[in-house]
N, C-alpha and C positions, 0 to 999 in steps of 0.2 A: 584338570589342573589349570592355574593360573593365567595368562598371557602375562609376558612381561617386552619393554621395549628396548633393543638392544641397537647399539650403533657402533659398527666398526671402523676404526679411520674416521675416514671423512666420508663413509659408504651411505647410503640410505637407511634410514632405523626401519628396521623390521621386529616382527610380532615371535616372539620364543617361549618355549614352555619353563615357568619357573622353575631352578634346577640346576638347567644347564652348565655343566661343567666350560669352563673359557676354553680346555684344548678340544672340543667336541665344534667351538665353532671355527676351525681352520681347515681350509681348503684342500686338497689333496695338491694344488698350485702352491701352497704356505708348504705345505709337508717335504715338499722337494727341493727348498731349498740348500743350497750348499751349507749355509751359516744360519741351523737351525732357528728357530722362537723359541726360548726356554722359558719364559714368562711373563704376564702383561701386564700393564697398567688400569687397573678396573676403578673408574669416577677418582682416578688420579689418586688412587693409592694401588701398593705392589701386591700381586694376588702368585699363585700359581698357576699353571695349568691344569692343574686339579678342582681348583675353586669353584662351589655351586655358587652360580650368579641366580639371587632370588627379587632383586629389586632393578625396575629401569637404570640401564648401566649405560655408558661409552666404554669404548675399548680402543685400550693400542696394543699391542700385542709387539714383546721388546726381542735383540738378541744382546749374545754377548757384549756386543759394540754398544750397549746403551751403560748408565753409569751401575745403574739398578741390575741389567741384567747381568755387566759384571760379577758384580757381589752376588747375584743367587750362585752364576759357578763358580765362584769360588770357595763358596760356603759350601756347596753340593758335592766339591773335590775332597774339601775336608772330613764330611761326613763319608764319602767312599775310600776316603785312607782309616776311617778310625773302626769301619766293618772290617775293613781286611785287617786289620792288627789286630781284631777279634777273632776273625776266621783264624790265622794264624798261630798268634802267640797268645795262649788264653789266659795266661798271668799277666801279661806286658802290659804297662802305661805307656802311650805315648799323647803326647803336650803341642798345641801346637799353639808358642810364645810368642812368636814377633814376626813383624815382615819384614825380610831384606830386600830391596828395590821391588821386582816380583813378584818374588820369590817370599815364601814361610820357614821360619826355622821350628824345627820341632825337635823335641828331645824327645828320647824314647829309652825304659829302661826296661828289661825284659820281667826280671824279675825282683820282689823287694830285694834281695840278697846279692841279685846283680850288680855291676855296677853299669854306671850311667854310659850309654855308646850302643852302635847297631853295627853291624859290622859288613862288609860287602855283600857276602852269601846271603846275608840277610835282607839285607836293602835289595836285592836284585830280584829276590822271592815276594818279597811284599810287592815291588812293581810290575812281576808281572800276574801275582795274583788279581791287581787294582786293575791288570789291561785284560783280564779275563772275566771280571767282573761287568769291566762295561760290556766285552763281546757279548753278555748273557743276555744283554737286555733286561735287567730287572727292574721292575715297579721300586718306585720311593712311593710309597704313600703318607698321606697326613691324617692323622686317626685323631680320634677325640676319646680320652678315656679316665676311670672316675679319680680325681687325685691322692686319693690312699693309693690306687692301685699304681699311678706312675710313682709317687715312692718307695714304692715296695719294689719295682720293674727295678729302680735304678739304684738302689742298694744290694739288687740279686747281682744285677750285672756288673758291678763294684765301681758304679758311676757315683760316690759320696759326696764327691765336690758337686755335679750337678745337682743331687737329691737335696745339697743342705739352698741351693737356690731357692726351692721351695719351702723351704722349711720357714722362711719368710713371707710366704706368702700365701694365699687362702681362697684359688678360684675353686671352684665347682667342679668344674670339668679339666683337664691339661692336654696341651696339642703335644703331637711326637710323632718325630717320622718314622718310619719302619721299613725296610730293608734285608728281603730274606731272613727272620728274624732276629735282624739287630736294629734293635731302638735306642734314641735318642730325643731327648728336648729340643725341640721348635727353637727356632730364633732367629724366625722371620721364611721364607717360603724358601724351598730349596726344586730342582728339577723333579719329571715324576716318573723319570726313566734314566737308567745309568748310562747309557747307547751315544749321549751326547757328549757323556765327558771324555772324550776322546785326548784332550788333548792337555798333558801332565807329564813332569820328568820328575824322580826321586834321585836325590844328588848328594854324597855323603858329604858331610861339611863339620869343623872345628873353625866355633865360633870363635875368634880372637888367634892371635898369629903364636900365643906362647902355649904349651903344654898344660896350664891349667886352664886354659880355653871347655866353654861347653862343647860336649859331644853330641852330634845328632845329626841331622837329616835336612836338606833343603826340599821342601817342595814346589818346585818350580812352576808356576803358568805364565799364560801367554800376556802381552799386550792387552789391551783393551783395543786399542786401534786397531790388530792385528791379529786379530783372536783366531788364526786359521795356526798361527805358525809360534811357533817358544824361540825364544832368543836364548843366545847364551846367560850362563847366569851371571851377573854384574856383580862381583863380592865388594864386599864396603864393610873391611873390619874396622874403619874404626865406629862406625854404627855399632857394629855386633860389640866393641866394647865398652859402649854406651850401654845397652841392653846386658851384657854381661853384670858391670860394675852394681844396675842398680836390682840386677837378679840377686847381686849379696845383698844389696838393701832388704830387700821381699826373704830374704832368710831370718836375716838381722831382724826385721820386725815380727818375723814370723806369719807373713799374708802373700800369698800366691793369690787367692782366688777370693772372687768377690764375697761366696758365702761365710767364707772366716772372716772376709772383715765384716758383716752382718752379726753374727757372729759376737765380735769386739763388741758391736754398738751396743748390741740388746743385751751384753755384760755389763752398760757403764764402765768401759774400759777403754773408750776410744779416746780422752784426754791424753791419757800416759803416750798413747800411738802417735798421736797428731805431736808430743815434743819431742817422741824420737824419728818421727817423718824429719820434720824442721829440724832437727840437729843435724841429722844424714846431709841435707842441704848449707849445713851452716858450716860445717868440716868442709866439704865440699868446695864450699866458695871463698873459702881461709884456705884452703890449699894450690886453690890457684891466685891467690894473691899473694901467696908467699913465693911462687914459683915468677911472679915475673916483677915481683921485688928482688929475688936474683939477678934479675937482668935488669934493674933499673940504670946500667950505667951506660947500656945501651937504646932500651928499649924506649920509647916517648910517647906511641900510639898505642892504644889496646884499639883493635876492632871487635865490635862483637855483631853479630848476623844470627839472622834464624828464621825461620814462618813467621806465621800471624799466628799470636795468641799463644807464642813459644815463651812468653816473660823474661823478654829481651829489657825492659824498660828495669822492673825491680831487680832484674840480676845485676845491671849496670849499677843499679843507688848502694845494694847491698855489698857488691866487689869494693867497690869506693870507699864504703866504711871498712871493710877490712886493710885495703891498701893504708887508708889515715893510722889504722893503728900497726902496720908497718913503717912508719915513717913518711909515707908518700905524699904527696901533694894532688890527687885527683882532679882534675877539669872537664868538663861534657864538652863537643866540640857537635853540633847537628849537623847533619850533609841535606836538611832540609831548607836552610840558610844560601845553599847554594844551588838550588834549581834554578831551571833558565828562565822559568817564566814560557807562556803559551807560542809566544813568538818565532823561538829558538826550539821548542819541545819536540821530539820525536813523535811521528805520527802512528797510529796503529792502522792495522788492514781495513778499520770504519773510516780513517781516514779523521779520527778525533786524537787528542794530544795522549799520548800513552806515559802517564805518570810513573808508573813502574821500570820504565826505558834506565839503563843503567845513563843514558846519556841525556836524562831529565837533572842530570848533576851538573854543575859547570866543571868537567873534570878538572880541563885545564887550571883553573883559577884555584881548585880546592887544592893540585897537586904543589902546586907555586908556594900556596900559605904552608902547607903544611910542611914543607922542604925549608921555608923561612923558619918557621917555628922550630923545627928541630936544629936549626942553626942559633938559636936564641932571640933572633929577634924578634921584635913587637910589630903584629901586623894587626891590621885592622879586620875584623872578620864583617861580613855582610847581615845582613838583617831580610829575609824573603817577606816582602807584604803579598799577603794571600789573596788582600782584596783586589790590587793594582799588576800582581801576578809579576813583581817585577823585586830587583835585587835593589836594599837599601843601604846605606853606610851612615852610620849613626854616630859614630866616634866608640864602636864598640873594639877596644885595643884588648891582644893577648897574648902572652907572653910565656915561653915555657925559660922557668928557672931550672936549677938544680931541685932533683927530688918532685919535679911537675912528672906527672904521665895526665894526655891528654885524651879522654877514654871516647872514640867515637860510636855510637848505634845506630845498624840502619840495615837496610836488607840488601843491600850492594856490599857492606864491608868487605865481605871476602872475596870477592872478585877482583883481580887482579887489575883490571882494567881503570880501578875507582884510583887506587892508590901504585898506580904503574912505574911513577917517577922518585918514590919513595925507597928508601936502602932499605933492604930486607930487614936488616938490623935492628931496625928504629919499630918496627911494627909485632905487634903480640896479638893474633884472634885467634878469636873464640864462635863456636859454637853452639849455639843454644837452641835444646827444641825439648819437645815435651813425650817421651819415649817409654810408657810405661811398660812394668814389667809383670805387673797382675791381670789376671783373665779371669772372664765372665765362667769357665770352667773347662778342662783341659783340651776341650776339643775347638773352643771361643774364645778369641784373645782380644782382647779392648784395644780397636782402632784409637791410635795416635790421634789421628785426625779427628776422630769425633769425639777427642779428650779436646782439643784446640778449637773446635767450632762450637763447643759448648761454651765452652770459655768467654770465646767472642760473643756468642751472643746475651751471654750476661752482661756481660762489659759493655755491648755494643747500648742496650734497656737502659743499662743502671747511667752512664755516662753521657752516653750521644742520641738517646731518643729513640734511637731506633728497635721498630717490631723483630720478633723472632722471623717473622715472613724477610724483613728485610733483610736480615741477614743471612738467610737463606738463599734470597735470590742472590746477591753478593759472592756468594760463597765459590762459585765455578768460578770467576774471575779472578777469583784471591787464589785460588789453585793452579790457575796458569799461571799467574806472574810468580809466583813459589817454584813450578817445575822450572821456566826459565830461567829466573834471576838470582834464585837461593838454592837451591837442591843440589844445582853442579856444581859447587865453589864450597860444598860444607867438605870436604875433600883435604881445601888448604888451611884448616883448622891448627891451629898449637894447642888447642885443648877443647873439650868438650861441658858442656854444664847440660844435665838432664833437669828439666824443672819439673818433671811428672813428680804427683807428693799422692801417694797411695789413698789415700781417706778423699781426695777432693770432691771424685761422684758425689759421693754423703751429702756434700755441701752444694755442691751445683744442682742436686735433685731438684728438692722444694723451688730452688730459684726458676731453675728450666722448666719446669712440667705446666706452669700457670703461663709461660712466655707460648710453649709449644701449641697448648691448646687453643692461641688464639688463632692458628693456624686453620681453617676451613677447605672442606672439602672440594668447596668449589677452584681451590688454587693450584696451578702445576707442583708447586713443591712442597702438597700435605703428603705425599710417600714421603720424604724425608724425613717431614716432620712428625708423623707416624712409627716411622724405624728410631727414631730418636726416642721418642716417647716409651715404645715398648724395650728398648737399650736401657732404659733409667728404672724400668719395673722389678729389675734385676738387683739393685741397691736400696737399702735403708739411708732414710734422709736424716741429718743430724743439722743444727743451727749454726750458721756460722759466725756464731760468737764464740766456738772454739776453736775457732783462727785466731791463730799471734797477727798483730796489727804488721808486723813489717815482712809477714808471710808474701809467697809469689802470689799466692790468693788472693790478696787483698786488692790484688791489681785490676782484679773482675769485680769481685762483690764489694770493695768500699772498703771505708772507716781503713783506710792505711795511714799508717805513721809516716811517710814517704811523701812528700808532693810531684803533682803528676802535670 
């Protein structure tokens, strides 16, 4: 057999038989440690410890604590709750929807005739079957087998929503992991032994605070930081009734799972879907402008906050025109007008100017105007030059009359500290992220997040020049200044706006998958770029000239009716 050359770390390359499985090269010093290796990084894409290594490789070898190795356990936990609801209940669905901080919600319905809910005795038998499963130590393997045959596998095991996955699609062979025999579809490397996932809580949960809240099940893990230990579970219903309100949308249209809207496409029936996506949205954003036209006789400021690539910008333009045809008088007010310039600016731990600092605002000065303006008078607002990094005064005057609300957006709105000096009274936010409620299929739920960085990096290409690499590298940055400065403060909301619109993938596909591939193997962040790619394999692409021009969509791929 072959030699091939392999390099561990930063170790010496050495000469190996082609073959070699990646957990076959760990040390019996690797094997002991407390916070196992569950997977590695092979020529910087993410592999298993199962994987034959057949060409000259580097190796790093991750655990939980990496972002990658995260996501294998927790994909891994998924895949050992969805055996034991097999071992168990051999009629039952169980769904696993959305993430609450940690934490997953999963519904579960035992039987069709059932209705939806698990009940204690239940929930306690399933968890400790999943802690008896790990004691067994069982093989995950990853099998390669011929694609008639995994259709056939996952229509026996009444897996339809995964089966119709493929139904679109036409490789040769299909990956699946296997598990005392209960199989499933691949999507993306999972551990290759149960022994590690140690560490998981099942926690009955009712999504939303009223009685017709979802019933089902929290699956609780750990930190990423702190991957030895589970924290309490951090409930956050009004997330859960974000997720709720647009689980009736996914009724209303009739699309849970990515292969029905597949499905849609290869009907020619995805038009009619895409204007009642957009009408869901357009009711949506008429409803809260009607609700704080109620309050117009207090109310003078709408804040709105959210992530990156939540479509803060067009939910602002679109609220606005519904506020005009309530009567209102809308005005944009930026809090980027008011940064201090390099001078004044907070510094971060590099000891460079930390733009995302809530105190890159001039508080003081913006709380002053805005305490004037709701008093009625005319203040001068500032002008930030980007180049000179400094505050300008241009003779730009503003005035809030009767019937003015002055709608601010920025990712500090909801913090309390932006707008401190301000009367509760005078102030209406909002909420905006992008919170879908359809899954790749019941055991796979479509990351928020990489519904948002897809986004961005369309937007990042089509707008501002920038590669899909660049955006990538970006991307951990933009997620700490989100856990800091937006995540904790979406809490003091008055209302919420989900801007997920079910059909987007369709439309992000074609655009992402030419940006992704320019992504090379030689780069730290072609694993991303890779999981991203093989994420989009899962969707049918449709053009997006079946986007309404003043859709949130427009705000990535172009041709909006809206100036930006």
């Amino acid at each position: 057999m072959s030699k091939i050359d392999i390099q561990i770390e930063n170790k010496p390359i050495e000469k190996y038989e082609a073959g070699i499985t990646v957990g076959s090269l760990l040390t019996p010093e690797d094997k002991s440690k407390k916070l196992p290796y569950i997977a590695a990084i092979v020529n910087n894409d993410l592999a298993s410890l199962s994987y034959p290594i057949t060409v000259n490789s580097s190796i790093r070898f991750i655990t939980m604590l990496d972002p990658n190795g995260w996501r294998v356990y927790r994909n891994s936990v998924s895949f050992l709750l969805a055996k034991a609801v097999k071992d168990l209940f051999q009629y039952a669905t169980v769904s696993i929807d959305y993430s609450l901080g940690l934490g997953l919600f999963c519904s579960f319905k035992e039987t069709d005739d059932a209705p939806d809910g698990i009940s204690d005795a239940q929930l306690a038998k399933l968890y400790l079957h999943m802690k008896k499963l790990v004691e067994n130590d069982l093989a995950i393997n990853r099998i390669k087998i011929a694609y008639t045959d995994a259709i056939n596998l996952l229509e026996k095991s009444g897996k339809s929503d995964t089966a119709s996955l493929l139904a679109h699609r036409n490789p040769p062979n299909t990956v699946m992991h296997e598990c005392d025999g209960f199989c499933d579809l691949a999507h993306g490397p999972l551990v290759t032994s149960t022994k590690v996932l140690t560490c998981f809580e099942l926690i009955n949960y009712t999504a939303g605070s009223s009685n017709s809240g979802q019933i089902g099940f929290i699956l609780n893990l750990p930190e990423r930081c702190d991957a030895c230990e589970l924290k309490p579970f951090d409930d956050q219903p009004h997330l859960a009734k974000i997720f709720r309100e647009h689980t009736e949308w996914g009724r209303i249209l009739g699309v849970t799972t990515t292969g029905k809207l597949n499905e849609i496409i290869a009907d020619n029936n995805v038009k009619s879907f895409i204007h009642t996506a957009e009408a869901l949205h357009e009711k949506k954003i008429s409803n809260i402008a009607d609700r704080i036209s109620s309050l117009s006789n207090t109310v003078k400021f709408v804040l709105i906050a959210g992530p990156s690539s939540a479509g803060k910008t067009t939910f602002a333009k679109r609220l606005s025109v519904q506020l005009r045809v309530n009567g209102l008088h809308p005005i944009t007010l930026s809090t980027d007008d008011y940064f201090v310039g390099d001078v004044r600016n907070p510094k971060d731990e590099n000891g460079k100017p930390d733009y995302e600092h809530v105190e890159a605002v001039d508080i003081k000065l913006f709380n002053e105007h805005l305490n004037r303006l709701a008093k009625g008078e005319k203040v001068e607002i500032p002008r930030f030059n980007f180049e000179t990094k400094k505050q300008e005064f241009r003779g730009n005057f503003l005035q809030v009359r009767k019937n003015t609300v002055v709608i601010i957006e920025g990712i500090h709105a909801l913090n309390p500290i932006l707008t401190a000096d301000v009367a509760a009274e005078n102030k209406f936010k909002i909420y905006v992220s992008a919170l879908t409620q359809m899954s790749i299929d019941s055991n796979n739920r479509i990351s928020t997040t990489d519904n948002r960085l897809l986004r961005r990096m369309v937007r990042d290409n089509n707008f501002r020049g920038h590669s899909a690499l660049a955006t990538l590298r970006m991307w951990p940055s933009v997620r700490r200044g989100e856990k800091k400065w937006i995540f904790p403060f979406q809490k003091e909301a008055d209302e919420t706006f989900n801007s997920a619109l079910d059909y987007e993938m369709a439309v992000l596909k074609p655009i992402a998958e030419p940006l992704l591939a320019q992504v090379k193997p030689s780069e730290l962040e072609y694993a991303e770029s890779r999981r991203l790619t093989e994420f989009l394999l899962n969707f049918r692409g449709i053009s997006d000239n079946n986007v309404p021009n003043t859709s949130i969509l427009r705000e990535y791929v172009g041709k909006s009716d809206f100036d930006y």
